[in-house]
KEKE-3310 file (N, C-alpha, C; in steps of 0.2 Angstrom, whole numbers, plus 5000, padded with zeros to 4 digits):
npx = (5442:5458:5466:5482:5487:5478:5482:5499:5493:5485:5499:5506:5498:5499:5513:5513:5506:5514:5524:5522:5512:5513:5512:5509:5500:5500:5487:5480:5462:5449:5433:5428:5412:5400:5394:5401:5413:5409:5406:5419:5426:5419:5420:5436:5439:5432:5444:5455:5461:5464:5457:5464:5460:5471:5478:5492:5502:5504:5504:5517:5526:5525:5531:5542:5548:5551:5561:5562:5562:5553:5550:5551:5539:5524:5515:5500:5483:5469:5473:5475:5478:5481:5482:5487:5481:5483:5488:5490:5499:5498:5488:5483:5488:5482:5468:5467:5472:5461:5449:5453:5454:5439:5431:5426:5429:5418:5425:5433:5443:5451:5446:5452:5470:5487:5499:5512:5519:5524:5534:5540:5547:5551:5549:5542:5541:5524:5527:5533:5523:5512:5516:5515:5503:5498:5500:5493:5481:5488:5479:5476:5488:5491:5482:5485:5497:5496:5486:5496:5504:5495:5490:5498:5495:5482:5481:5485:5478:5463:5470:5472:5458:5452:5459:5454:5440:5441:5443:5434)
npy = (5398:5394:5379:5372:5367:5375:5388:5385:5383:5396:5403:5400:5400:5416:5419:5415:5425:5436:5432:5432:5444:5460:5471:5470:5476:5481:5484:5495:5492:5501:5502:5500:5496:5483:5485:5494:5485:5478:5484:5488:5475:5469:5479:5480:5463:5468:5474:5464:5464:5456:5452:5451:5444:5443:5435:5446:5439:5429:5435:5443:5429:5425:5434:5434:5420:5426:5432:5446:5460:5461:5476:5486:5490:5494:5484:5485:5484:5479:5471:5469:5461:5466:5462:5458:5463:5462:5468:5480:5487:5498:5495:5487:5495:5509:5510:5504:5515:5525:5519:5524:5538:5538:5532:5537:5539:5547:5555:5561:5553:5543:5527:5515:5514:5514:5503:5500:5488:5478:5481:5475:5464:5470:5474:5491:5504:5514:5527:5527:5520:5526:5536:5525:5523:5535:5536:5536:5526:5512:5515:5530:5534:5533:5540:5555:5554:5553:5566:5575:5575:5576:5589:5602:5600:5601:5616:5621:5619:5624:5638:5640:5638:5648:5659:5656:5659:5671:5677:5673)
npz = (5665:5660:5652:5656:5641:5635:5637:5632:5618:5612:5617:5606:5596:5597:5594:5581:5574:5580:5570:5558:5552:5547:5554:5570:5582:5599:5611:5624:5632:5639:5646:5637:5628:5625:5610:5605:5605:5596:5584:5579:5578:5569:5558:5557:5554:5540:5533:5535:5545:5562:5580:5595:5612:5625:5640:5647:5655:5644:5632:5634:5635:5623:5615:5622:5618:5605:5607:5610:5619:5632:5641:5634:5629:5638:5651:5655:5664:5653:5640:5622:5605:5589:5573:5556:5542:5526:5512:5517:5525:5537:5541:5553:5562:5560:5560:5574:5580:5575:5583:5595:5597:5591:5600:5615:5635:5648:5651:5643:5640:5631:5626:5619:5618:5611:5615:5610:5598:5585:5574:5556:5561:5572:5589:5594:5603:5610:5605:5591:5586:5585:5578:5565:5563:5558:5547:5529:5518:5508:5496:5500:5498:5486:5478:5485:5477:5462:5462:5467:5455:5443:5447:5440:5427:5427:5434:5421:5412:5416:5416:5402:5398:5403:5395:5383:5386:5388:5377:5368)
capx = (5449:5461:5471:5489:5487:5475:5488:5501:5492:5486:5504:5509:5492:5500:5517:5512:5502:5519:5527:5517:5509:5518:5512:5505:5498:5497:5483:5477:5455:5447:5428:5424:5404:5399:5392:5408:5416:5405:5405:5427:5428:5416:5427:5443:5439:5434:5450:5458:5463:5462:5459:5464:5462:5472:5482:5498:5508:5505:5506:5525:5529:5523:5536:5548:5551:5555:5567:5559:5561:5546:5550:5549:5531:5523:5508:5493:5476:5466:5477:5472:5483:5477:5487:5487:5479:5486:5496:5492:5504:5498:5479:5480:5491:5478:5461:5466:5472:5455:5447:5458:5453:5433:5428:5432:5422:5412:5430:5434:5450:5451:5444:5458:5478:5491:5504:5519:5518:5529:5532:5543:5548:5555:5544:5544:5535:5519:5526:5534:5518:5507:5518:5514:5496:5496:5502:5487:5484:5491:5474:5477:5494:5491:5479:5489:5501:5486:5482:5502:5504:5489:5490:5500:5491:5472:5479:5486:5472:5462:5470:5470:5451:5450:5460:5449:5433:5441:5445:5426)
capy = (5397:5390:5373:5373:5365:5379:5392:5382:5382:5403:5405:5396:5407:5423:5418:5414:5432:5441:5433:5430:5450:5465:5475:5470:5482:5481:5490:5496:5494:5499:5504:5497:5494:5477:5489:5497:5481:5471:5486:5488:5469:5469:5481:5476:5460:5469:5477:5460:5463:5453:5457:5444:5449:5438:5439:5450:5434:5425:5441:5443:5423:5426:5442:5433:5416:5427:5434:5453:5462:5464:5479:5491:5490:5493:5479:5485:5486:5471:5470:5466:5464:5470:5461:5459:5469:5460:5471:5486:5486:5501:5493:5487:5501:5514:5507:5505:5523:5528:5519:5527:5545:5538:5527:5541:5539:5553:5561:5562:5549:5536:5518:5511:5516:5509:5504:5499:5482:5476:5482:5471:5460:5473:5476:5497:5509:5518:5535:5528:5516:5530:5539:5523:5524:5541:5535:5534:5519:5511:5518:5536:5536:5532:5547:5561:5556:5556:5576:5580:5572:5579:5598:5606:5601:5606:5622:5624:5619:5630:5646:5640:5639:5656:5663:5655:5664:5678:5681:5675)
capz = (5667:5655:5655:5654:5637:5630:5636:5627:5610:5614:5616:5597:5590:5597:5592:5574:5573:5578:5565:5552:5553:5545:5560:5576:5586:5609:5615:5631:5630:5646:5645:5630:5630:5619:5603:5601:5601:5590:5580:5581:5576:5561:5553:5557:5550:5534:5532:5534:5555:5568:5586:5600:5620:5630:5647:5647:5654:5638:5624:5635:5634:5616:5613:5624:5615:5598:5606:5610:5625:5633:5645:5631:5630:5647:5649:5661:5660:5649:5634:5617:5601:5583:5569:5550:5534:5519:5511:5519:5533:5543:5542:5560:5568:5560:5563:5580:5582:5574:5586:5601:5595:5591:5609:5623:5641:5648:5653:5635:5638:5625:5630:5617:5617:5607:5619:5607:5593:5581:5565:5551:5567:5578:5594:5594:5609:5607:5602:5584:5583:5583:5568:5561:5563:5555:5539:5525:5517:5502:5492:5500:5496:5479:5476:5485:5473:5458:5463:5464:5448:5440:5447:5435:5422:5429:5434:5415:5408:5419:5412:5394:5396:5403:5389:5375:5387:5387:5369:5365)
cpx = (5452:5465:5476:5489:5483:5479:5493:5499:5489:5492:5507:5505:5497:5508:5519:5510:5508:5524:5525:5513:5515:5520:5507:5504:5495:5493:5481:5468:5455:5440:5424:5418:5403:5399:5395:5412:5414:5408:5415:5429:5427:5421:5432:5443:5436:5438:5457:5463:5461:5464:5458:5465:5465:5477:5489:5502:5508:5508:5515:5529:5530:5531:5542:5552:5553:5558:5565:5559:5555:5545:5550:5543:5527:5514:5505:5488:5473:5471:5474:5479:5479:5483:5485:5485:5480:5491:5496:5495:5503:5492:5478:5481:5484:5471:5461:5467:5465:5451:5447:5452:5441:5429:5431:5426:5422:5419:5435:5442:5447:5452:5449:5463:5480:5497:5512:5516:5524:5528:5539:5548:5554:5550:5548:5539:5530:5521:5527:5527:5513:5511:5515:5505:5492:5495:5496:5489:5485:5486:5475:5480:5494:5486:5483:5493:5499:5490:5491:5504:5499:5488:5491:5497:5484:5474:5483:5479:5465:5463:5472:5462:5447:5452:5456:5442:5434:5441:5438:5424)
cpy = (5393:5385:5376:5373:5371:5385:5392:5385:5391:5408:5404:5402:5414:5424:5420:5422:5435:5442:5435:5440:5455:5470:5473:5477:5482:5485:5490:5496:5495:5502:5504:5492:5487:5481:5491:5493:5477:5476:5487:5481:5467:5474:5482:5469:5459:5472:5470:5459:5460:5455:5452:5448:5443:5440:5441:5445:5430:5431:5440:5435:5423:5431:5437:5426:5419:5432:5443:5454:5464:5471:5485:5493:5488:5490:5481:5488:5477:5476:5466:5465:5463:5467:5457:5466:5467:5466:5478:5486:5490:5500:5492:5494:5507:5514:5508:5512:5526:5526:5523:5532:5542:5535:5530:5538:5545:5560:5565:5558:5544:5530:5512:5516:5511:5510:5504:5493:5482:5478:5480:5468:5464:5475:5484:5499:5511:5523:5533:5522:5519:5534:5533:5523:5529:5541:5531:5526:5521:5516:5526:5538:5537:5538:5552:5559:5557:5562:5577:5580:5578:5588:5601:5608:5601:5610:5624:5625:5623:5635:5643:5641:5646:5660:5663:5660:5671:5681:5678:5679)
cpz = (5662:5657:5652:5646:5632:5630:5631:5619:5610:5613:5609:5594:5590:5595:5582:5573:5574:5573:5557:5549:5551:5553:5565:5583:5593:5609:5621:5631:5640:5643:5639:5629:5623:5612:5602:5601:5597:5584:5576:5575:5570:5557:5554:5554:5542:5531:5533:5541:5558:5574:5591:5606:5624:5636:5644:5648:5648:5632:5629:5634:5625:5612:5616:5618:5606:5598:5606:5618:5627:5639:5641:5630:5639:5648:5656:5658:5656:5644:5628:5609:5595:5577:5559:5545:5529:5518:5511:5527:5538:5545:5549:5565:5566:5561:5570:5586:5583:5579:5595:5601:5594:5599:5614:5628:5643:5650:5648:5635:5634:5628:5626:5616:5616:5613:5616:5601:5590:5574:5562:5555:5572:5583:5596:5601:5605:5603:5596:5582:5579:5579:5564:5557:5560:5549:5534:5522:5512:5495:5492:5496:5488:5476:5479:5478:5465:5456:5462:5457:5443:5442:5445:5429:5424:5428:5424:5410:5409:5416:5404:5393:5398:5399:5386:5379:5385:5379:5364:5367)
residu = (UNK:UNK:UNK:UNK:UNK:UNK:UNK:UNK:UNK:UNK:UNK:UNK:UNK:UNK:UNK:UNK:UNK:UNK:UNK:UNK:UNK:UNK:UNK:UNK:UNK:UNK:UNK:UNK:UNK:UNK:UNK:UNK:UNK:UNK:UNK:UNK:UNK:UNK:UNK:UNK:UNK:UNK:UNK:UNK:UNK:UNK:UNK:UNK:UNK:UNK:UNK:UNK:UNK:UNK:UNK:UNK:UNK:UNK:UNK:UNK:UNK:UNK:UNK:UNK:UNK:UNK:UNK:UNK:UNK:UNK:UNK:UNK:UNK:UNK:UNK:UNK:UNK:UNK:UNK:UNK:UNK:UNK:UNK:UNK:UNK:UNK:UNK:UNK:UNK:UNK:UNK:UNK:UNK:UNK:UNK:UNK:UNK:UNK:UNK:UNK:UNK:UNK:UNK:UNK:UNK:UNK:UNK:UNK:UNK:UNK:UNK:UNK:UNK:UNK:UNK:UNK:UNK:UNK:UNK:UNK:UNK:UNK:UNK:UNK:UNK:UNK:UNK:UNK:UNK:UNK:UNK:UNK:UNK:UNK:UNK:UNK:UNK:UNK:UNK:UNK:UNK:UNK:UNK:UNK:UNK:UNK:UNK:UNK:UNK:UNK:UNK:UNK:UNK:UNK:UNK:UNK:UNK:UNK:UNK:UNK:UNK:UNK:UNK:UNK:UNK:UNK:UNK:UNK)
# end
């Protein structure tokens, strides 16, 4: 059980984390066994995310004092939230997609759901979270555009190498 006082400075933490964070990510966990959260944490904090579980009236005091409606986001269940990445902005929302889609139980529902978060200090729903969630990261992005770039010239060079075979 928590003192007023530890609530308090929980409430400051989860404050700071909404500001301070490009994109914070609500989620819904239910059935999530210790080794798929040891396993969850460990790399989330190699990609530069953190993942804090605390009561729904604090994460809403939290929302509430910066000024966020908290009725947009519909808080039940244990609740967790998922926040940083450095300067990859969708590192929390997509990790915790990944997770959604890899941690089901035996009925094949997902033991994490992204309920809603904030991205670049607007609190948005689940549906445009998980658009966000879908978006590669900064490294992918940077290869698709690589390959489109470079396409043209493979397939030229390509049939210039089959000309020259053909005319040995």
């Amino acid at each position: 059980m928590q003192t007023k006082q530890q609530k308090v400075e929980l409430v400051k933490k989860l404050e700071q984390a909404f500001k301070d964070s490009i994109t914070t990510v609500i989620v819904h966990f239910k059935g999530v066994n210790i080794v798929e959260e040891t396993q969850m944490r460990r790399e989330l904090k190699a990609a530069g995310v953190k993942y804090t579980v605390a009561k729904k009236t604090l994460i809403k005091r939290a929302l509430e004092s910066l000024g966020h409606k908290t009725d947009e986001v519909p808080m039940e269940g244990e609740i967790a939230i998922a926040h940083g990445g450095g300067d990859d902005a969708t590192a929390a929302a997509r990790l915790m997609h990944e997770y959604g889609t890899k941690f089901q139980n035996a009925k094949k529902e997902n033991k994490i759901s992204i309920l809603g978060g904030i991205f670049e200090g607007k609190l948005i729903g689940d549906a445009l979270m998980r658009e966000i969630a879908t978006i590669p990261s900064m490294l992918g992005l940077r290869g698709m555009f690589a390959n489109i770039i470079n396409s043209p010239r493979q397939r030229f060079a390509i049939v210039l190498s089959k000309v020259a075979e053909s005319k040995n």
